[in-house]
PDB file with one MODEL, atoms N, CA, C and O in Angstrom:
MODEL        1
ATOM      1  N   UNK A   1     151.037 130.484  32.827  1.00  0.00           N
ATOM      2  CA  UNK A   1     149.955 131.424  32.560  1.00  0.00           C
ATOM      3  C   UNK A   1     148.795 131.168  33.518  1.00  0.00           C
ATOM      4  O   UNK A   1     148.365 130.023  33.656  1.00  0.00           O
ATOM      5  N   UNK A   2     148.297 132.159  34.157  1.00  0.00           N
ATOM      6  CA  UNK A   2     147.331 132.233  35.229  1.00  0.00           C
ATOM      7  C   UNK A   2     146.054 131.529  34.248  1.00  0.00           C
ATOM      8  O   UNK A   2     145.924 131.588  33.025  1.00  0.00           O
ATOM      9  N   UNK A   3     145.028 130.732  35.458  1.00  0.00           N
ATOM     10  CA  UNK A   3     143.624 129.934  34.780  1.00  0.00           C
ATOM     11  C   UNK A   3     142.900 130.519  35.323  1.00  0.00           C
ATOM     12  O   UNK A   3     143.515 130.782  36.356  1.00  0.00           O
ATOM     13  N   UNK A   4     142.064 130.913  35.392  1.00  0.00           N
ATOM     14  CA  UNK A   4     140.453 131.684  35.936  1.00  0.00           C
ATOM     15  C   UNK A   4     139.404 130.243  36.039  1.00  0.00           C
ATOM     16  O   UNK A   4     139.029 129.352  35.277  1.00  0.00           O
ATOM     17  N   UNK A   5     139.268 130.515  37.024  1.00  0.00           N
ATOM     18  CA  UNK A   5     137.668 128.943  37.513  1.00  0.00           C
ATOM     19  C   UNK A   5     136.647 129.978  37.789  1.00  0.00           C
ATOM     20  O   UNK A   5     136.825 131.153  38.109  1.00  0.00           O
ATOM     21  N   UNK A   6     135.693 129.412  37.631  1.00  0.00           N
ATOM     22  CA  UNK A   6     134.435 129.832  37.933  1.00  0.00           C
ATOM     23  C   UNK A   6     133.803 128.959  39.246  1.00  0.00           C
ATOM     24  O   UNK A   6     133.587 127.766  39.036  1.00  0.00           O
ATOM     25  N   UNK A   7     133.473 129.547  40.695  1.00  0.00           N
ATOM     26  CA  UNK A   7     133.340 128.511  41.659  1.00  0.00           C
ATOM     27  C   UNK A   7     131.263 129.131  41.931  1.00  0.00           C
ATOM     28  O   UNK A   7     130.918 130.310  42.016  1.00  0.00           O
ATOM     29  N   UNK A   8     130.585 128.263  41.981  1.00  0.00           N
ATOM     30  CA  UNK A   8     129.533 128.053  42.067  1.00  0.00           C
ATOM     31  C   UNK A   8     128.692 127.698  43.158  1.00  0.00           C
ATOM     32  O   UNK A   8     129.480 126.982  43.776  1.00  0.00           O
ATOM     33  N   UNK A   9     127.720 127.695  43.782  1.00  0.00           N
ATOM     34  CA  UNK A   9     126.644 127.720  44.661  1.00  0.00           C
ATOM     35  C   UNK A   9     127.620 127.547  46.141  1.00  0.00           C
ATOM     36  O   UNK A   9     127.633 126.555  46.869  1.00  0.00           O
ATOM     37  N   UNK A  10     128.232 128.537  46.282  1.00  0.00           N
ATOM     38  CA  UNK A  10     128.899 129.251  47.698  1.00  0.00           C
ATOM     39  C   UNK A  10     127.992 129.450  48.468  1.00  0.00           C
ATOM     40  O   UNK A  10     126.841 129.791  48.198  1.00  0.00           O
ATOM     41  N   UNK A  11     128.675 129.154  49.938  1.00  0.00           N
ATOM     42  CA  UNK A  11     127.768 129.627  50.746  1.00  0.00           C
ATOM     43  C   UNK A  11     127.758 130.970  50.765  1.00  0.00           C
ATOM     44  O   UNK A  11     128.748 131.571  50.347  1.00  0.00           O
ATOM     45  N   UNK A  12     126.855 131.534  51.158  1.00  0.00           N
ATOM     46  CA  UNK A  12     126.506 132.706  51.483  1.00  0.00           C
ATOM     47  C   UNK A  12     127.547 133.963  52.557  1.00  0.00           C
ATOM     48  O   UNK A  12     127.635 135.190  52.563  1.00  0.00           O
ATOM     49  N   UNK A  13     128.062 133.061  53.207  1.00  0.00           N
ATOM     50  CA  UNK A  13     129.088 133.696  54.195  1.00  0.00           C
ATOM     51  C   UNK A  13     130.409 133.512  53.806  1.00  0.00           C
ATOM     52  O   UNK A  13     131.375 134.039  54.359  1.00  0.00           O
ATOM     53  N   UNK A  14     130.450 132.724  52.801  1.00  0.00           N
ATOM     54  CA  UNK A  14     132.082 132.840  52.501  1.00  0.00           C
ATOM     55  C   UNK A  14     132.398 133.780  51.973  1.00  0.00           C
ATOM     56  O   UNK A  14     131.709 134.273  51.080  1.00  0.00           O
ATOM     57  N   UNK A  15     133.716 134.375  52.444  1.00  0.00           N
ATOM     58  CA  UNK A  15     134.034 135.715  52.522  1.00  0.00           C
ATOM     59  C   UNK A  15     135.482 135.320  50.788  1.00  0.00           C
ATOM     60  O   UNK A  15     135.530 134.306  50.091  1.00  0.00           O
ATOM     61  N   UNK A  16     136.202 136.358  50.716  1.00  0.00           N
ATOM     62  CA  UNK A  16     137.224 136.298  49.746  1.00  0.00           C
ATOM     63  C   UNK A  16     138.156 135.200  50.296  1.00  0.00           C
ATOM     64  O   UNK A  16     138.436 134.109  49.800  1.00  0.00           O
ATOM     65  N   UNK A  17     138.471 135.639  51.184  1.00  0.00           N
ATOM     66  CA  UNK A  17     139.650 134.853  52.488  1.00  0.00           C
ATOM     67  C   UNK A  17     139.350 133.120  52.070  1.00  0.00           C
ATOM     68  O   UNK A  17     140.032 132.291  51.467  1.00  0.00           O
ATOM     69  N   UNK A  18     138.191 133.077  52.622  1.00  0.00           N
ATOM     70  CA  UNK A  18     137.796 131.521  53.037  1.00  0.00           C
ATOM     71  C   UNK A  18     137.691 130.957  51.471  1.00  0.00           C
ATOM     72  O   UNK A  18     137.761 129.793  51.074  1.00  0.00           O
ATOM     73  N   UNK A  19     137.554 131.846  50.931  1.00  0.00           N
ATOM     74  CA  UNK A  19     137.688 130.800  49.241  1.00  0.00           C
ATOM     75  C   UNK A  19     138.892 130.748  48.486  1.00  0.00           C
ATOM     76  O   UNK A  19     139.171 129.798  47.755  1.00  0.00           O
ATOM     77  N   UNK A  20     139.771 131.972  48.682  1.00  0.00           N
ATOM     78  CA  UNK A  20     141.104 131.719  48.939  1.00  0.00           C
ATOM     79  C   UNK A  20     141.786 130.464  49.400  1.00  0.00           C
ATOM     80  O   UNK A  20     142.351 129.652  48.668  1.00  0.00           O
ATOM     81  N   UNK A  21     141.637 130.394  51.001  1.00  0.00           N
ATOM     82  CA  UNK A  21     141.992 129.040  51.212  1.00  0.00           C
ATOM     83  C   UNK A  21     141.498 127.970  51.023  1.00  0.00           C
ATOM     84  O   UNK A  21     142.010 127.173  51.810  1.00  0.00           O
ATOM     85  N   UNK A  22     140.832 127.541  50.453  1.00  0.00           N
ATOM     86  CA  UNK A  22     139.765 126.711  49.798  1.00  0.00           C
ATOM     87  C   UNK A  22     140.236 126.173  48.769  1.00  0.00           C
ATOM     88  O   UNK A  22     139.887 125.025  48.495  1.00  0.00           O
ATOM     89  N   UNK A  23     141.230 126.938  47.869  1.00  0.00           N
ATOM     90  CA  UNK A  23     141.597 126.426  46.961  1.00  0.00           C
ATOM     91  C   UNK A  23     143.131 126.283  46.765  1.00  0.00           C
ATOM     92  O   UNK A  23     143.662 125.601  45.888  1.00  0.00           O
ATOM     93  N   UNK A  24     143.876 127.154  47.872  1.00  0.00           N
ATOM     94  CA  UNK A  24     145.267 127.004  48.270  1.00  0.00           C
ATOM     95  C   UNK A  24     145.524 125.529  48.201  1.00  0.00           C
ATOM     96  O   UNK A  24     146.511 125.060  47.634  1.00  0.00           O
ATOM     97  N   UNK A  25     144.571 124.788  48.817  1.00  0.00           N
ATOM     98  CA  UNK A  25     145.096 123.156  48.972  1.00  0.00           C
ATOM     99  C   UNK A  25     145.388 122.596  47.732  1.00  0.00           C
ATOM    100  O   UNK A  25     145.695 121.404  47.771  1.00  0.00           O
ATOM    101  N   UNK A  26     145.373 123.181  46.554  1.00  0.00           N
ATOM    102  CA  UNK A  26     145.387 122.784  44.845  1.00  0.00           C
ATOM    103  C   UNK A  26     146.364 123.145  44.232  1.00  0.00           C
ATOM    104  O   UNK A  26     146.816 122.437  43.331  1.00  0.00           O
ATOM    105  N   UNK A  27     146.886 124.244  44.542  1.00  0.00           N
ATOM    106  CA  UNK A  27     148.179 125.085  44.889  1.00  0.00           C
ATOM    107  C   UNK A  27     147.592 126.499  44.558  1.00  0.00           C
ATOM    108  O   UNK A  27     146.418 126.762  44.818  1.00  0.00           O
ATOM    109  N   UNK A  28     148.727 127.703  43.781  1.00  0.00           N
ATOM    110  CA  UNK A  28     149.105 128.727  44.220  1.00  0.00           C
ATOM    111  C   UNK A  28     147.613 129.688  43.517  1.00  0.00           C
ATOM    112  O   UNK A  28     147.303 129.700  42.326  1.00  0.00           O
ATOM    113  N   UNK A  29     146.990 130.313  44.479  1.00  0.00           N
ATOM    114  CA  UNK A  29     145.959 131.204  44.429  1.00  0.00           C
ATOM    115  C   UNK A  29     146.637 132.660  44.017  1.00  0.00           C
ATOM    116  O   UNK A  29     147.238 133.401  44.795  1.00  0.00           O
ATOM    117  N   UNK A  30     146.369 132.919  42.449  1.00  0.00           N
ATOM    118  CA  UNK A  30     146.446 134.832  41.976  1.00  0.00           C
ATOM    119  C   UNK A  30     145.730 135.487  43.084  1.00  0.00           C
ATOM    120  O   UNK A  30     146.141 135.922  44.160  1.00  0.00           O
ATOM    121  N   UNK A  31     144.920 135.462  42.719  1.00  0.00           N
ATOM    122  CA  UNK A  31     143.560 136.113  43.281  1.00  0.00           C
ATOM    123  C   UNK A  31     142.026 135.266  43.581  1.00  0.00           C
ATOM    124  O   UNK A  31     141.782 134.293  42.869  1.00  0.00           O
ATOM    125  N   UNK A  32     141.140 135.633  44.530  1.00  0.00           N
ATOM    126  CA  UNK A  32     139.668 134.902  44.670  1.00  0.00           C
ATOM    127  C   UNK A  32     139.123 135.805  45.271  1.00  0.00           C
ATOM    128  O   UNK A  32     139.543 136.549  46.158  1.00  0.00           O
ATOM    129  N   UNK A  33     137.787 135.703  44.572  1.00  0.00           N
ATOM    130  CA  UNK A  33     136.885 137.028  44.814  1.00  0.00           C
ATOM    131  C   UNK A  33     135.327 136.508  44.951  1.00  0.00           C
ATOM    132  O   UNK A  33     134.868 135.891  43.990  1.00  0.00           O
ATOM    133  N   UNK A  34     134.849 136.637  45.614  1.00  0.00           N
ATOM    134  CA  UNK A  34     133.294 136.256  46.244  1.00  0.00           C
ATOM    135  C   UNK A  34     132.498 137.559  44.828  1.00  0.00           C
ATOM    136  O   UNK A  34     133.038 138.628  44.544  1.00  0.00           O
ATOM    137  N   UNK A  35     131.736 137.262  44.457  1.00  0.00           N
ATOM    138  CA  UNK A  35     130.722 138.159  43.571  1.00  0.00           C
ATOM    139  C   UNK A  35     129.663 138.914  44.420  1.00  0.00           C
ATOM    140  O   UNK A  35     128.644 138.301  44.739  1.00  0.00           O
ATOM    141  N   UNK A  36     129.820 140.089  44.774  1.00  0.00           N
ATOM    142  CA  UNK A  36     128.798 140.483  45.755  1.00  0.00           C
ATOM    143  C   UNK A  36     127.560 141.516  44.962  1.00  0.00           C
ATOM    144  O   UNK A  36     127.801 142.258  44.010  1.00  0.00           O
ATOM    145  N   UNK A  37     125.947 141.306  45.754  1.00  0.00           N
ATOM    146  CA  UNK A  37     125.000 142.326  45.150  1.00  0.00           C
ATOM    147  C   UNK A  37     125.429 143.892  45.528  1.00  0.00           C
ATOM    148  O   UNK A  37     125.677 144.313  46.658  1.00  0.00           O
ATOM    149  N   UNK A  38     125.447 144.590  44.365  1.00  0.00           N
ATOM    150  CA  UNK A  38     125.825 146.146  44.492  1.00  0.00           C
ATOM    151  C   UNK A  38     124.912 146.725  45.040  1.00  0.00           C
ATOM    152  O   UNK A  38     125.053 147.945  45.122  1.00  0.00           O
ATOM    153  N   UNK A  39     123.679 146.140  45.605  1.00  0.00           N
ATOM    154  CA  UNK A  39     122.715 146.921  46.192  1.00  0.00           C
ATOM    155  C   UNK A  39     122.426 146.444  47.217  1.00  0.00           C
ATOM    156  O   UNK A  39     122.022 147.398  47.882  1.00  0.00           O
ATOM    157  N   UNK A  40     122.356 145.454  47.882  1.00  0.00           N
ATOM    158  CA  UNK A  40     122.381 144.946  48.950  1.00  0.00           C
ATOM    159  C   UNK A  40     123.602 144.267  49.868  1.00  0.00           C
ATOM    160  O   UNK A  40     123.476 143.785  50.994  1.00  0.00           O
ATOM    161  N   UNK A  41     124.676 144.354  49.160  1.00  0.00           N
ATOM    162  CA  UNK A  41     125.670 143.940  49.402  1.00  0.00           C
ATOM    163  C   UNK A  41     126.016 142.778  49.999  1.00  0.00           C
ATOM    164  O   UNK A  41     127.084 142.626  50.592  1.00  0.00           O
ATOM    165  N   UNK A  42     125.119 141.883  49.872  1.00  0.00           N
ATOM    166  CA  UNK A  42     125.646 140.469  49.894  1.00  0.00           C
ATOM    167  C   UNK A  42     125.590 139.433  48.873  1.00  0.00           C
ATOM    168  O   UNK A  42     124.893 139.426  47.859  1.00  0.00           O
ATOM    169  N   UNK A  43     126.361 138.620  49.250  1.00  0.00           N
ATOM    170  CA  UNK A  43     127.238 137.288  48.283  1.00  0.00           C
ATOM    171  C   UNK A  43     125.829 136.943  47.114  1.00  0.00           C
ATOM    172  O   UNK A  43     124.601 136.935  47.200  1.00  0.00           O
ATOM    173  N   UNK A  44     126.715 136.720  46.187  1.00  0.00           N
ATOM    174  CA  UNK A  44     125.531 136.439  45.142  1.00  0.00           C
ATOM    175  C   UNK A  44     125.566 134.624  44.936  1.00  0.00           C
ATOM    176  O   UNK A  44     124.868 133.887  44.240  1.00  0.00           O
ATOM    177  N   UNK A  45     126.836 134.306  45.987  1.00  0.00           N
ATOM    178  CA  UNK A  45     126.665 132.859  45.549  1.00  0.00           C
ATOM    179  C   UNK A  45     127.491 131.881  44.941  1.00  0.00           C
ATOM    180  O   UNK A  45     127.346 130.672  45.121  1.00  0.00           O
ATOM    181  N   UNK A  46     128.520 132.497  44.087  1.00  0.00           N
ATOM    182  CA  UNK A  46     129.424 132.631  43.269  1.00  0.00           C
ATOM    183  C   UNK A  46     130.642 133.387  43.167  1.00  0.00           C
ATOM    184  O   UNK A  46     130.607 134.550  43.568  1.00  0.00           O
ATOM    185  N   UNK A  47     131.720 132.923  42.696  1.00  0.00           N
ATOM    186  CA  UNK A  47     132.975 133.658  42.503  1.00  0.00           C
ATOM    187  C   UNK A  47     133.927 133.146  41.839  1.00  0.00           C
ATOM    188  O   UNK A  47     133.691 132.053  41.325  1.00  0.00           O
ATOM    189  N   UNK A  48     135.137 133.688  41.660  1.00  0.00           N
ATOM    190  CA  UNK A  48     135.574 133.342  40.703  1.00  0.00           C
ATOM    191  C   UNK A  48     137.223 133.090  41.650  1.00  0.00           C
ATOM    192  O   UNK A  48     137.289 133.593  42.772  1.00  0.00           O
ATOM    193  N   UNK A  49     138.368 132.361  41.137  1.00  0.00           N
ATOM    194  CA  UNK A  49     139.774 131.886  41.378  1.00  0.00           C
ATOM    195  C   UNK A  49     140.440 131.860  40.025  1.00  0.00           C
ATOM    196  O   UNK A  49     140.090 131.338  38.966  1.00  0.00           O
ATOM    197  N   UNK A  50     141.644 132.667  40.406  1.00  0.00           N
ATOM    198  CA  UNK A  50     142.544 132.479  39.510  1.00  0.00           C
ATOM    199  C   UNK A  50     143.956 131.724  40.024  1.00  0.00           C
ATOM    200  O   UNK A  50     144.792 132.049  40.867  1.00  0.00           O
ATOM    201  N   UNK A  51     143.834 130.569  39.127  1.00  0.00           N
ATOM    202  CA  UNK A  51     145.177 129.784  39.686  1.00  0.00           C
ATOM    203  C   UNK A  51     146.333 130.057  38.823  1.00  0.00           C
ATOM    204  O   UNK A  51     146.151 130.345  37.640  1.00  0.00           O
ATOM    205  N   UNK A  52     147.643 129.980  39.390  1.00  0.00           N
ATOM    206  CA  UNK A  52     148.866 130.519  38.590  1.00  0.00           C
ATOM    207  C   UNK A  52     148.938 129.979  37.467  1.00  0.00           C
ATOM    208  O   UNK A  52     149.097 130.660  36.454  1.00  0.00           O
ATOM    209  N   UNK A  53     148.811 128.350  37.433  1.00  0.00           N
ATOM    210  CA  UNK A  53     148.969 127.350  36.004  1.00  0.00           C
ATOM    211  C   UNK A  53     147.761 126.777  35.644  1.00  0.00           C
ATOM    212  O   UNK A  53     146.757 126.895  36.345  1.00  0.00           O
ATOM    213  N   UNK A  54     147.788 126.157  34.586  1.00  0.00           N
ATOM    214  CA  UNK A  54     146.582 125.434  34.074  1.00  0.00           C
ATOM    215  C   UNK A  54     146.516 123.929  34.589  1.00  0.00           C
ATOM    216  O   UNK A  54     145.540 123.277  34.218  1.00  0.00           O
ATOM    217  N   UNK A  55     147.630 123.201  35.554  1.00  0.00           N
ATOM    218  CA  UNK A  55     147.870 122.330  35.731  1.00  0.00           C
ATOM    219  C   UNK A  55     147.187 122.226  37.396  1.00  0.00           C
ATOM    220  O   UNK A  55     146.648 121.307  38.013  1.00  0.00           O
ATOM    221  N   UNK A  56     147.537 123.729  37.753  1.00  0.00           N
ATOM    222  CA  UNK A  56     146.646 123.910  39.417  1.00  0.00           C
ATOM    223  C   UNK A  56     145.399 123.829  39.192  1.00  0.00           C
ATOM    224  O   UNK A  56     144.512 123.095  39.628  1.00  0.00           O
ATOM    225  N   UNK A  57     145.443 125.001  38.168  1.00  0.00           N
ATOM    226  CA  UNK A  57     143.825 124.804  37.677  1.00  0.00           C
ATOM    227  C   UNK A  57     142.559 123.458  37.665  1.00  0.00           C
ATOM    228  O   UNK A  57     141.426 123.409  38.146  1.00  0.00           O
ATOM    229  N   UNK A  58     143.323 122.534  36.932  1.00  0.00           N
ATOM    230  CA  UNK A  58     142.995 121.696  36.863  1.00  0.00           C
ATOM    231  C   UNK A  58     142.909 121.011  37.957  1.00  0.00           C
ATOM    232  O   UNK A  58     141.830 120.428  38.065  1.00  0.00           O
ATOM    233  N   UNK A  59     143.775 120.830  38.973  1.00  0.00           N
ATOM    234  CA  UNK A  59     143.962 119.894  40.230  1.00  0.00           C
ATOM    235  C   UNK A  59     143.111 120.708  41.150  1.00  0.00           C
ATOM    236  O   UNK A  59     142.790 120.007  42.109  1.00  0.00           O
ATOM    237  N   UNK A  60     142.665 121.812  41.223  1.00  0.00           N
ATOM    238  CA  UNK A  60     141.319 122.071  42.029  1.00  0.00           C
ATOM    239  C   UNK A  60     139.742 122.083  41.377  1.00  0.00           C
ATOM    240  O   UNK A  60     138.706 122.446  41.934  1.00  0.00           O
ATOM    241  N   UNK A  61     139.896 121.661  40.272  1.00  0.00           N
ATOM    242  CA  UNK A  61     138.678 121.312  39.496  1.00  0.00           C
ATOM    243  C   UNK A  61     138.017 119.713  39.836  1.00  0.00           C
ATOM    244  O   UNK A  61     136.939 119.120  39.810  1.00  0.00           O
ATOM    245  N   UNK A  62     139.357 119.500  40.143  1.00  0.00           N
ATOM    246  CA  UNK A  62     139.357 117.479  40.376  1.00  0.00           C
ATOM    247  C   UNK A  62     139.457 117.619  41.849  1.00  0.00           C
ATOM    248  O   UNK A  62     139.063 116.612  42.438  1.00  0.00           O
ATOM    249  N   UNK A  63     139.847 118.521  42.561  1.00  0.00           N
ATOM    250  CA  UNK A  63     139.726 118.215  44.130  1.00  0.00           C
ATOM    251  C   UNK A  63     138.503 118.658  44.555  1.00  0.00           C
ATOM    252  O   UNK A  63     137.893 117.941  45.347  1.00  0.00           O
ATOM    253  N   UNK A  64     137.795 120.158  44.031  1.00  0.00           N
ATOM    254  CA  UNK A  64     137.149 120.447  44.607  1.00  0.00           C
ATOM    255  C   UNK A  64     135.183 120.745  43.967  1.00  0.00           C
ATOM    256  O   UNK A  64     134.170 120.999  44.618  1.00  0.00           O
ATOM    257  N   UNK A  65     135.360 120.589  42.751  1.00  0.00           N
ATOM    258  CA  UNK A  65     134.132 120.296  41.817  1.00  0.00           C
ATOM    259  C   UNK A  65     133.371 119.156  42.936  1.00  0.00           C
ATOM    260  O   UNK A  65     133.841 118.089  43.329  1.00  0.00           O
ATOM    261  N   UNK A  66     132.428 119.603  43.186  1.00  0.00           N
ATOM    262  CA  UNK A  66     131.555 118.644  43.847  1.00  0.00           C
ATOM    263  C   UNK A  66     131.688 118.292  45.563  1.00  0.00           C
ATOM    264  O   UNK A  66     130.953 117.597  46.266  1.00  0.00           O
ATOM    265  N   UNK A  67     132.704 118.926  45.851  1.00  0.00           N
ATOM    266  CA  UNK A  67     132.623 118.762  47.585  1.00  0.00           C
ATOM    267  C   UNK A  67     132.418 119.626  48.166  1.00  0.00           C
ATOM    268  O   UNK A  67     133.071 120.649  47.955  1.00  0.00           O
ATOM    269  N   UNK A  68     131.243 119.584  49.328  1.00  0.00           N
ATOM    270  CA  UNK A  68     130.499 120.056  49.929  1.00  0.00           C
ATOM    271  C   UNK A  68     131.588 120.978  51.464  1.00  0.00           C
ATOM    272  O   UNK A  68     132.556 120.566  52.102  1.00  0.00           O
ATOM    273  N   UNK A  69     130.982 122.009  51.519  1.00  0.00           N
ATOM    274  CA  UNK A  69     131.945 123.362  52.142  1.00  0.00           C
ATOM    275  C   UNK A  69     131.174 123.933  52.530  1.00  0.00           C
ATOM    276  O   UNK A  69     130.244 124.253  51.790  1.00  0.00           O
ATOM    277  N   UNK A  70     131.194 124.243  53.582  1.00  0.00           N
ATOM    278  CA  UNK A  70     129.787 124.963  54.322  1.00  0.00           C
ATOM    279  C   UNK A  70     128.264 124.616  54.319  1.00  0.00           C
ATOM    280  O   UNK A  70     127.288 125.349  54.482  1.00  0.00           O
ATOM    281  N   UNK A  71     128.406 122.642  53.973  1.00  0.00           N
ATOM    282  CA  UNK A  71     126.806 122.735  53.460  1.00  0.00           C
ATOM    283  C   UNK A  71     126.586 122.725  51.843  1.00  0.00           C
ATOM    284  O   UNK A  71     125.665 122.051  51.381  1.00  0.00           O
ATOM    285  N   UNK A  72     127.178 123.246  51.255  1.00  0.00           N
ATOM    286  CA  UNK A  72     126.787 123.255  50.102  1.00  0.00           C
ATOM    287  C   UNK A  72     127.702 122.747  49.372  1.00  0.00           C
ATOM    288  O   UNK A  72     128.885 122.972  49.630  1.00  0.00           O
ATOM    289  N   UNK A  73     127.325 121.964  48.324  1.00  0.00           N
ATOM    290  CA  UNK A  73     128.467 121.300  47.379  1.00  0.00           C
ATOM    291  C   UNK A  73     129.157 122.196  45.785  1.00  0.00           C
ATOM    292  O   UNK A  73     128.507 122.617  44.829  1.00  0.00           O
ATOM    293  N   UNK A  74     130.359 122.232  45.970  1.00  0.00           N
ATOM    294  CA  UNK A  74     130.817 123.851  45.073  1.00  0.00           C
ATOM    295  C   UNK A  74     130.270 123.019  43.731  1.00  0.00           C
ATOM    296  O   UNK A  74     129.655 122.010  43.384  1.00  0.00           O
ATOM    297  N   UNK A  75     130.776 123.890  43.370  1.00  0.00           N
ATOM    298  CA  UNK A  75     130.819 123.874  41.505  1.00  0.00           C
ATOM    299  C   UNK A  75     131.704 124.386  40.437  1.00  0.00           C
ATOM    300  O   UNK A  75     131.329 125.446  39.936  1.00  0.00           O
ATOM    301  N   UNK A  76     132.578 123.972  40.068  1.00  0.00           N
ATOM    302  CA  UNK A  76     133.623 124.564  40.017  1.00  0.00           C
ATOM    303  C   UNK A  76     133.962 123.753  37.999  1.00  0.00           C
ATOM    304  O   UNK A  76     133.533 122.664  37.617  1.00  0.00           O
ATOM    305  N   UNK A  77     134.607 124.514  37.352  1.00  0.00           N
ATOM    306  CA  UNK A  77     135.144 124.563  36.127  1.00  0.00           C
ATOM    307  C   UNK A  77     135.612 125.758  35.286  1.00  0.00           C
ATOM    308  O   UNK A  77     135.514 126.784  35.960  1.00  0.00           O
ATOM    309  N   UNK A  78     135.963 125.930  34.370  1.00  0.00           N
ATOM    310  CA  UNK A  78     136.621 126.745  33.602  1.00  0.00           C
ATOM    311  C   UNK A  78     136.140 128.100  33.350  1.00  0.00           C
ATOM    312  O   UNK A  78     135.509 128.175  32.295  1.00  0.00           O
ATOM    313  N   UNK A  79     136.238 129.097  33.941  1.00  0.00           N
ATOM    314  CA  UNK A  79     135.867 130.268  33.560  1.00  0.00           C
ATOM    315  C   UNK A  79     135.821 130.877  31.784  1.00  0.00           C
ATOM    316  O   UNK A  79     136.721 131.098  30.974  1.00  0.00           O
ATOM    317  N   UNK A  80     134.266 130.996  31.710  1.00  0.00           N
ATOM    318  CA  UNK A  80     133.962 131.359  30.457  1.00  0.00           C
ATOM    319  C   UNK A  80     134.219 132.915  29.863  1.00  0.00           C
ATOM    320  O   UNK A  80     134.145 133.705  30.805  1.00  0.00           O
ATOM    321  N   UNK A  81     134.479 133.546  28.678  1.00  0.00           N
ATOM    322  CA  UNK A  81     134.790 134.939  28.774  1.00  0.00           C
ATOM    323  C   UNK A  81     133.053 135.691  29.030  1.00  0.00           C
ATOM    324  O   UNK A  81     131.939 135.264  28.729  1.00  0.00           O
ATOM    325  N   UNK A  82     133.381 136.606  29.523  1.00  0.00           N
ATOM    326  CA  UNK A  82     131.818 137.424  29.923  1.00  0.00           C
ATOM    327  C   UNK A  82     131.498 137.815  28.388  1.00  0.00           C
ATOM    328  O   UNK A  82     132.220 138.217  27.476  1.00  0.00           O
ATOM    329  N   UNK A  83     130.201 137.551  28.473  1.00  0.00           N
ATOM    330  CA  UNK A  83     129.496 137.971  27.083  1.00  0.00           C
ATOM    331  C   UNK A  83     128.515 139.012  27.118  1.00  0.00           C
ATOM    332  O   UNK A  83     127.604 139.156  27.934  1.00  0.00           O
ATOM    333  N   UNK A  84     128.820 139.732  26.117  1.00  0.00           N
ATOM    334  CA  UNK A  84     128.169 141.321  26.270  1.00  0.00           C
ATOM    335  C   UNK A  84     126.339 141.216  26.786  1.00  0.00           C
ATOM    336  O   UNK A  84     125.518 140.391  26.383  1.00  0.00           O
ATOM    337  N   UNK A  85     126.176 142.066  27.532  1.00  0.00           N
ATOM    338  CA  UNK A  85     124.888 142.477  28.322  1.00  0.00           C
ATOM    339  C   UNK A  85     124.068 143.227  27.055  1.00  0.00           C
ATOM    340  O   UNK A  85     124.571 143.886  26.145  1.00  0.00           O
ATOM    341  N   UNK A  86     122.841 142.962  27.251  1.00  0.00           N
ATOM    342  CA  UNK A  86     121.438 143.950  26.813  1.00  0.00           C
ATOM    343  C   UNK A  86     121.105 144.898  27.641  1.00  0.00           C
ATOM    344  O   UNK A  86     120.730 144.552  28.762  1.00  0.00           O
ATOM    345  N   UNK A  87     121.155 146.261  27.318  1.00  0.00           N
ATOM    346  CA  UNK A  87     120.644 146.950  27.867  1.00  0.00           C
ATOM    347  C   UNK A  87     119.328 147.144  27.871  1.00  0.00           C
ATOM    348  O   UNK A  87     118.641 147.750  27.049  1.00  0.00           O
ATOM    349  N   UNK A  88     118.888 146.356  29.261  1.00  0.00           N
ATOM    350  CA  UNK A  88     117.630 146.564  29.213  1.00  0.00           C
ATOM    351  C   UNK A  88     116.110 147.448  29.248  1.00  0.00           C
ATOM    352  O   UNK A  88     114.907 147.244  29.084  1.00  0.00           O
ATOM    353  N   UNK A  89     116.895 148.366  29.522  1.00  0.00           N
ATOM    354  CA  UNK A  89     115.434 149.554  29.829  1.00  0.00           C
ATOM    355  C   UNK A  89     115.460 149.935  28.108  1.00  0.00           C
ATOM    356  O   UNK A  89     114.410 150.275  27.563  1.00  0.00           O
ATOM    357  N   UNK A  90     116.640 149.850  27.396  1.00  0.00           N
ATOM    358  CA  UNK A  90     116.101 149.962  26.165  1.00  0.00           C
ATOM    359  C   UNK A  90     115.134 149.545  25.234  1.00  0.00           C
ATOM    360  O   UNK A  90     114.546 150.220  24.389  1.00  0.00           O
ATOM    361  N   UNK A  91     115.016 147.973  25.578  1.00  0.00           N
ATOM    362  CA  UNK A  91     114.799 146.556  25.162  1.00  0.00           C
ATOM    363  C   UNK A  91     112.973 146.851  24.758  1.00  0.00           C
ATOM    364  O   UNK A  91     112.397 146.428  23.756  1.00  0.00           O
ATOM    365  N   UNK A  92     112.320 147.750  25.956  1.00  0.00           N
ATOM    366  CA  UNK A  92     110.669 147.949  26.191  1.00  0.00           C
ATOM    367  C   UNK A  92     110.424 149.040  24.552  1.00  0.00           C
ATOM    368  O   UNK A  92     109.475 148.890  23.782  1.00  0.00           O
ATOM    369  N   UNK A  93     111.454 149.982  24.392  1.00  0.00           N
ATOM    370  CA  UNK A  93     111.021 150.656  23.262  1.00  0.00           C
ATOM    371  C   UNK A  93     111.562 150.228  22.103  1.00  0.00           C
ATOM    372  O   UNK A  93     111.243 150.761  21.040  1.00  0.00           O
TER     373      UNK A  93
ENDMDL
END
């Protein structure tokens, strides 16, 4: 069963590709996706990897949690489920 990570304070230029292989070295990459601003369209910083097993999962949590990649040191653990948003322009009335 595929694991979802949550990868953290990315550089700015890493593209889908480069975080892809980033985590290939842990083994087999579903999918990896850079989080980009919808209005300015660049990297927000963050993204997310889905590894095939929970056992890869794990072995890029322990390889790569804390080592530094472009300068910046990742951050990496268990993807949490998204929790519902406030709509905010409501929030004022």
């Amino acid at each position: 069963m595929n694991q979802k990570l949550y990868v953290g304070n990315l550089s700015y230029q890493m593209s889908d590709d480069d975080l892809r292989r980033t985590f290939e070295q842990a083994g087999t990459v579903q999918s990896a996706t850079v989080i980009m601003d919808k209005f300015s369209g660049r990297s927000k910083g963050f993204g997310f990897v889905e590894m095939s097993s929970a056992e890869e999962a794990q072995a890029a949590i322990e390889m790569l949690n804390g080592k530094e990649i472009e300068g910046r040191a990742l951050r990496v653990n268990e993807a949490r489920p998204m929790e519902p948003r406030n709509n905010r322009s409501n929030d004022r009335y």
